[in-house]
DORO-427140 format. One line per 4 residues: number of its first residue (from 1); for each residue x, y, z of C-alpha. Coordinates in nm, 3 decimals, padded with zeros to 5 digits. Layout:
<atoms>
NUM) X:Y:Z ~ ...;
</atoms>
This chain:
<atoms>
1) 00.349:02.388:-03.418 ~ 00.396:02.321:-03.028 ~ 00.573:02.077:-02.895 ~ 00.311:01.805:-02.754;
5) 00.458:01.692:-02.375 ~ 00.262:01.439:-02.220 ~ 00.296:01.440:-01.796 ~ 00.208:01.208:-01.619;
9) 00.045:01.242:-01.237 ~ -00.043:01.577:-01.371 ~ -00.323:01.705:-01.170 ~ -00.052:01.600:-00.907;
13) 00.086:01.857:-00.721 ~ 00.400:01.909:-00.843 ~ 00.245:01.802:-01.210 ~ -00.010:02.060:-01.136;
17) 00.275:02.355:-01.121 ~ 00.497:02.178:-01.378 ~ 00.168:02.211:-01.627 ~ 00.153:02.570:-01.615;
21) 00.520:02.627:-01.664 ~ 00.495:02.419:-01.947 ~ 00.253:02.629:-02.098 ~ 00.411:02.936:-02.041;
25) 00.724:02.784:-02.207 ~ 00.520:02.739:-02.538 ~ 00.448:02.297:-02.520 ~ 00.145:02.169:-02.561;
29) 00.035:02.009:-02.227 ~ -00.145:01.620:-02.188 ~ -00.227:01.560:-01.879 ~ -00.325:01.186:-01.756;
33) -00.418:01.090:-01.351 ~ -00.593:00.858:-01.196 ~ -00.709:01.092:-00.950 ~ -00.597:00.853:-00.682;
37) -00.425:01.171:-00.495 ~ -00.584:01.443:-00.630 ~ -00.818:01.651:-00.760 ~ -00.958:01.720:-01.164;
41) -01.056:02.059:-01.055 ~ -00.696:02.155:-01.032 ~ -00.682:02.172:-01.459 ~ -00.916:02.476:-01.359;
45) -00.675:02.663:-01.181 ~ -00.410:02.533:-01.426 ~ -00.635:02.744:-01.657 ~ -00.711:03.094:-01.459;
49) -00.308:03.090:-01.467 ~ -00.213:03.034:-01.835 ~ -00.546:03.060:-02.029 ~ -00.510:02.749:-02.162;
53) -00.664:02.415:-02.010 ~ -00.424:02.146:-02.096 ~ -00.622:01.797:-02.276 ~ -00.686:01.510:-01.951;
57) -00.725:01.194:-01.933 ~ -00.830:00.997:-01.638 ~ -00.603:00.704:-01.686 ~ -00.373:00.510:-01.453;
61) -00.017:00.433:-01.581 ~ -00.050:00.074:-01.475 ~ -00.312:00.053:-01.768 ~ -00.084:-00.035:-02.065;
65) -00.413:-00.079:-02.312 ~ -00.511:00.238:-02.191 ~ -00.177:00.404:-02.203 ~ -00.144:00.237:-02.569;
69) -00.486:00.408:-02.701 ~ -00.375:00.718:-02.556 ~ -00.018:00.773:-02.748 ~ -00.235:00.653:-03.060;
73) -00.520:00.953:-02.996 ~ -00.265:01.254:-02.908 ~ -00.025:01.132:-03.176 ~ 00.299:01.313:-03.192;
77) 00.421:01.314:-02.848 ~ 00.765:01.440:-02.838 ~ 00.857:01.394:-02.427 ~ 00.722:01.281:-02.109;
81) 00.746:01.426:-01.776 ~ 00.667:01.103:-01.519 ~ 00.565:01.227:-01.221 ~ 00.305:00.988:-01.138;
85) 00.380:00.755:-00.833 ~ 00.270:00.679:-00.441 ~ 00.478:00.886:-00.266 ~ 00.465:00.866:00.083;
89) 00.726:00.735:00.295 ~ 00.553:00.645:00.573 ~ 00.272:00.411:00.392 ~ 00.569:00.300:00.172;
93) 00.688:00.109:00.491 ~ 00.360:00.012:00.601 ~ 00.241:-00.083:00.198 ~ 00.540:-00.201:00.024;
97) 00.355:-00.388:-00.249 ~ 00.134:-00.099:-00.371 ~ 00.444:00.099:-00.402 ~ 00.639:-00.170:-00.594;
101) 00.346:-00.238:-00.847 ~ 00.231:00.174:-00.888 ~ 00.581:00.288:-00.919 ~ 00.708:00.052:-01.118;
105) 00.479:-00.094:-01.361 ~ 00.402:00.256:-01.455 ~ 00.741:00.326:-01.555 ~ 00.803:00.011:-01.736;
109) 00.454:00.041:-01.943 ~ 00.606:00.391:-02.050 ~ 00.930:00.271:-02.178 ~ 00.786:00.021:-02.351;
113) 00.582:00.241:-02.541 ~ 00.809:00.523:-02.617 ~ 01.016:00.366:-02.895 ~ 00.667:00.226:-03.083;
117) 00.543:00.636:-03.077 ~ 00.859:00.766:-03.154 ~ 00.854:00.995:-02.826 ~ 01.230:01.126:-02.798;
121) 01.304:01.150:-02.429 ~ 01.174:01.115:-02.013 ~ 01.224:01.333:-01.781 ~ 01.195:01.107:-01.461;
125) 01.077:01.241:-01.123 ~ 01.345:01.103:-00.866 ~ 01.471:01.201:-00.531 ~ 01.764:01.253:-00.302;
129) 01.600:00.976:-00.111 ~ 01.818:00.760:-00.351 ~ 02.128:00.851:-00.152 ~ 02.012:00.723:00.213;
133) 02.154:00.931:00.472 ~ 02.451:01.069:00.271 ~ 02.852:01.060:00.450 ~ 02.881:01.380:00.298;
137) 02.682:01.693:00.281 ~ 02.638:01.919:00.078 ~ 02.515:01.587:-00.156 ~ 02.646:01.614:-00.507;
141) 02.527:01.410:-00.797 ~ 02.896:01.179:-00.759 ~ 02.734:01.100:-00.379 ~ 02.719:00.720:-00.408;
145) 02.362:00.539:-00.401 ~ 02.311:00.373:-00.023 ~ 02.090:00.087:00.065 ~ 01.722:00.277:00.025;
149) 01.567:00.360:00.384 ~ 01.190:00.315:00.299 ~ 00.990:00.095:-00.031 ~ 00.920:00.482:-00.171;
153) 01.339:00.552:-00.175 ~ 01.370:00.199:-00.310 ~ 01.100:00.239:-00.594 ~ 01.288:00.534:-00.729;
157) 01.640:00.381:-00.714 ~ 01.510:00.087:-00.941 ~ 01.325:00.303:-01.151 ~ 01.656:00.484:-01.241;
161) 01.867:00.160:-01.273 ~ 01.585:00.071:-01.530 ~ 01.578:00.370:-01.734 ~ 01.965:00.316:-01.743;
165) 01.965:-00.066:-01.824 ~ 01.690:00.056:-02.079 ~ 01.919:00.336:-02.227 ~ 02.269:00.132:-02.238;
169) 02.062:-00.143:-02.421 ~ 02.038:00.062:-02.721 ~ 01.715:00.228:-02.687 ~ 01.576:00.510:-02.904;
173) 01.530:00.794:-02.632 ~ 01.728:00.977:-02.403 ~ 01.604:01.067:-01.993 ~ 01.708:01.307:-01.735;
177) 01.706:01.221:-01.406 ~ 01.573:01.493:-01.162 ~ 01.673:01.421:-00.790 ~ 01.393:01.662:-00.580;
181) 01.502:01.803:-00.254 ~ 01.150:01.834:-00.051 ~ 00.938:02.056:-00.262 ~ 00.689:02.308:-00.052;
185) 00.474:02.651:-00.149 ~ 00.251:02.683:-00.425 ~ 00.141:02.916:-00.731 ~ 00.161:03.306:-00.620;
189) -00.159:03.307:-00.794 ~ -00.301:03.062:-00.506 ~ -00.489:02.885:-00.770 ~ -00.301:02.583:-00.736;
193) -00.133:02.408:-00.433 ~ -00.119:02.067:-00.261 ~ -00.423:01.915:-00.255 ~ -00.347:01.633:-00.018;
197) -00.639:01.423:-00.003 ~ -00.707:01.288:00.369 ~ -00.431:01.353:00.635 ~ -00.152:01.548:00.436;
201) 00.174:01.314:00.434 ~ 00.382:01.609:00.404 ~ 00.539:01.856:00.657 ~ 00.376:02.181:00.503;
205) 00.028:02.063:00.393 ~ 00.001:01.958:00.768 ~ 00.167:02.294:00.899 ~ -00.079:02.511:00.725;
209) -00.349:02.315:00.826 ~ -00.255:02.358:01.212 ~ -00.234:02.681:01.157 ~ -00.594:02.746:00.975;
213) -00.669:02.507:01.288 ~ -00.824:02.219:01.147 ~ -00.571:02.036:01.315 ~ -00.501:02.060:01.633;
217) -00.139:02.015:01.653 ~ 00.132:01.949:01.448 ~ 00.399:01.612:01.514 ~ 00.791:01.693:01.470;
221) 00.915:01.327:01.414 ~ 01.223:01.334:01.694 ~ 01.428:01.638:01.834 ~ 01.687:01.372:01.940;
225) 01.891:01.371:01.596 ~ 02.176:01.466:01.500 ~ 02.129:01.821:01.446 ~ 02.139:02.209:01.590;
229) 01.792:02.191:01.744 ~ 01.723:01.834:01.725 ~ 01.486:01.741:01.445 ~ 01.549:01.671:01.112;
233) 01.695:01.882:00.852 ~ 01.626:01.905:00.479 ~ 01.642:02.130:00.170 ~ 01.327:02.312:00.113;
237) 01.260:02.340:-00.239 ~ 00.984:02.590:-00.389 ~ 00.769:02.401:-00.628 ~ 00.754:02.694:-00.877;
241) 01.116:02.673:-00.913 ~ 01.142:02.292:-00.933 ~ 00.845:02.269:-01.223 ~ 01.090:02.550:-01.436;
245) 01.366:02.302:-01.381 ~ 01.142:02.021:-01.553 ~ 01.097:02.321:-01.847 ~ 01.505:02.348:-01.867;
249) 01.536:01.995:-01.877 ~ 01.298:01.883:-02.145 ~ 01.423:02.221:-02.370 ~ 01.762:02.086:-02.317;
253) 01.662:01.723:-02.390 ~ 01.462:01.783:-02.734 ~ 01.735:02.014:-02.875 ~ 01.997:01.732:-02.851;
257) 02.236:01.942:-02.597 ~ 02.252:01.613:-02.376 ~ 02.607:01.471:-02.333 ~ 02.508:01.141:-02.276;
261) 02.211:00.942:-02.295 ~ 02.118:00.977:-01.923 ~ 02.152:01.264:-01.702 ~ 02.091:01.314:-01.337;
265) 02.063:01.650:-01.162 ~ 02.010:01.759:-00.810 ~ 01.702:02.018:-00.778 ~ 01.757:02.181:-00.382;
269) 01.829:02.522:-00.274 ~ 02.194:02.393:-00.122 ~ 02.054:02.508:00.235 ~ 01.960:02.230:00.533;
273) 01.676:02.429:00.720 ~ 01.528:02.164:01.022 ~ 01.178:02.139:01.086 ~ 01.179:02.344:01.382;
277) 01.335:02.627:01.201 ~ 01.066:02.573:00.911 ~ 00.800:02.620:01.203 ~ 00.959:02.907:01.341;
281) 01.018:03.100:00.983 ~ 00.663:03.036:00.909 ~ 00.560:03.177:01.238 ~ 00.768:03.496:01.156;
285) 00.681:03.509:00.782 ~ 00.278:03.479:00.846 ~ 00.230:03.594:01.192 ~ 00.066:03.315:01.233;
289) 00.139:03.004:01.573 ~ 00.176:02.681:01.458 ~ 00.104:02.453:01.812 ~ 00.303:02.151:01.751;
293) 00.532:01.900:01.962 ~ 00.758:01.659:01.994 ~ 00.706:01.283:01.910 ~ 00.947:00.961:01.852;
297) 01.085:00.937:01.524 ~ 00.922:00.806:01.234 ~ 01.055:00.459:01.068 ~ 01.231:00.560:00.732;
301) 01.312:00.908:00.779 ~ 01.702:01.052:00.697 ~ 01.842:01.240:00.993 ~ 01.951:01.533:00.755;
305) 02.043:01.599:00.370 ~ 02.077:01.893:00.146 ~ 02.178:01.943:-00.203 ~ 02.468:02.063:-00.361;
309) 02.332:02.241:-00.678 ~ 02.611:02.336:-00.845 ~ 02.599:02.087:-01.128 ~ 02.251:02.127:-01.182;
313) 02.297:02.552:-01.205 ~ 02.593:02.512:-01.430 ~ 02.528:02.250:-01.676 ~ 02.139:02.267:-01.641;
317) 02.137:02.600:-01.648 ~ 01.852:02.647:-01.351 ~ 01.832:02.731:-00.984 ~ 01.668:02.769:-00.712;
321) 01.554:03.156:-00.676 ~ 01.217:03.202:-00.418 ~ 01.365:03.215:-00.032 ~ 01.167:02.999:00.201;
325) 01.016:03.290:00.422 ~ 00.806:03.349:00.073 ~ 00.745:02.997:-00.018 ~ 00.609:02.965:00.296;
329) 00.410:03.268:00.267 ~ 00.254:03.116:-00.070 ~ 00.190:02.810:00.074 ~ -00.026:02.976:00.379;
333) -00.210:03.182:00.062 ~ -00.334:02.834:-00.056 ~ -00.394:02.707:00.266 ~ -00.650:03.032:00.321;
337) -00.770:03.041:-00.069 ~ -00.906:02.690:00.033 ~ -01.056:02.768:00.340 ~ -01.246:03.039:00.142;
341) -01.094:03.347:00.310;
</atoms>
């Protein structure tokens, strides 16, 4: 009998990948979205890869009738994998009330319900945006939490003081924190991606797309920071890689190897790569120019941050294996498989 896993956001682009590793892994996937951000043709590609379509719902986590029915039709569900949320920095600042109500609410309806279905543990999507702009890099799991930058980093410091408050109180499941790095690329397949929909909020979605020229340039945020070249540096994550480290941590969660009842792990490569050298490896890794210049920095955004993974290969038992001149490459696949070339 699989394993029934229920993730949220999961048409989602990181959702999306985490879905098929699931599979592969042996769990039975349900997959819920409001389709707010992307697309339900993506459970088609999530089938070409692993044969298997996973069960979907169109349902919105703020919905806690809907949310309700659902545990009570797909009884049995053993974890969750929340990855749905707004996640854009940017409109966080500019929106901070859709952020607080989307990214919270959603969270709280799902702890609420856990304990009445018996489901035994969360793996929470988080971020490194949870430790501000960090004194000390590489950032280790012991870095402490600074005064969030943006609504988004804000959302998902609250959301893990919750599922601790929720935890310490006594409650019936156990969570594991995952702190992403920035997560680029896509399926080697190319049958899944980023599906941004409207003007990509993210560096790479936007890269590619200057470079299939449907934009015409792309917009580094400052070259005045702190930094080698100037712009800002972060730790380029390949999303196959992160959705395997979702597998490791829900394996590890339902066979009781947790040492506590909350666990936080930082997912990153443990390399700062700045947005100009992203640019420039693409260029060498595709062939392909990316036109692009230099604008005035963006409200919210860290000056630079990378992970220190250790604690997350050791004790997780995961890391980070793809090298960014191939996730790159992967992500440029997508970027042409949608085009139709």
């Amino acid at each position: 009998m699989k394993k029934r896993i229920l993730v949220t956001g999961g048409t989602g682009y990181i959702g999306s990948h985490t879905s098929v590793e699931l599979q592969n892994a042996g769990y039975e996937v349900v997959s819920i979205d409001n389709l707010s951000n992307s697309d339900v043709s993506v459970l088609d590609g999530i089938e070409r890869i692993t044969g298997i379509r996973p069960a979907f719902e169109k349902l919105d986590c703020n919905d806690r009738a809907g949310l309700e029915q659902l545990f009570s039709q797909y009884n049995g569900i053993e974890g969750i994998i929340h990855f749905a949320a707004s996640k854009a920095v940017g409109e966080s600042v500019q929106q901070p009330l859709k952020y607080y109500r989307n990214n919270l609410v959603s969270l709280l309806n799902l702890l609420e319900l856990m304990p009445k279905f018996g489901v035994r543990g969360i793996v929470f999507s988080s971020s490194c945006t949870v430790y501000g702009q960090p004194d000390i890099l590489p950032v280790t799991e012991a870095a402490p939490i600074k005064p969030a930058m943006s609504p988004y980093g804000n959302t998902k410091q609250i959301s893990e003081e919750i599922i601790r408050d929720v935890i310490h109180a006594g409650a019936s499941f156990k969570s594991i924190l995952l702190r992403y790095f920035n997560p680029i690329g896509a399926h080697p397949s190319a049958e899944i991606g980023e599906l941004p929909v409207g003007v990509p909020q993210n560096l790479v979605p936007f890269l590619t797309q200057t470079a299939a020229g449907i934009r015409p340039e792309l917009s580094v945020f400052g070259d005045d920071y702190d930094t080698p070249d100037g712009s800002c540096i972060r730790d380029y994550i390949n999303v196959v890689d992160l959705a395997k480290a979702h597998v490791t941590a829900m394996n590890r969660m339902l066979s009781g190897r947790m040492n506590e009842g909350v666990e936080v792990f930082n997912l990153g490569t443990g390399r700062g790569v700045s947005v100009l050298e992203l640019i420039r490896t693409f260029e060498k890794g595709t062939g392909v120019k990316v036109p692009h210049k230099i604008v005035g920095r963006r409200e919210g955004d860290i000056e630079k941050v990378w992970a220190d993974p250790t604690y997350a290969n050791n004790v997780l038992g995961w890391t980070a294996v793809e090298t960014l001149e191939d996730t790159l490459r992967s992500a440029w696949k997508w970027q042409q498989k949608l085009a139709g070339n």
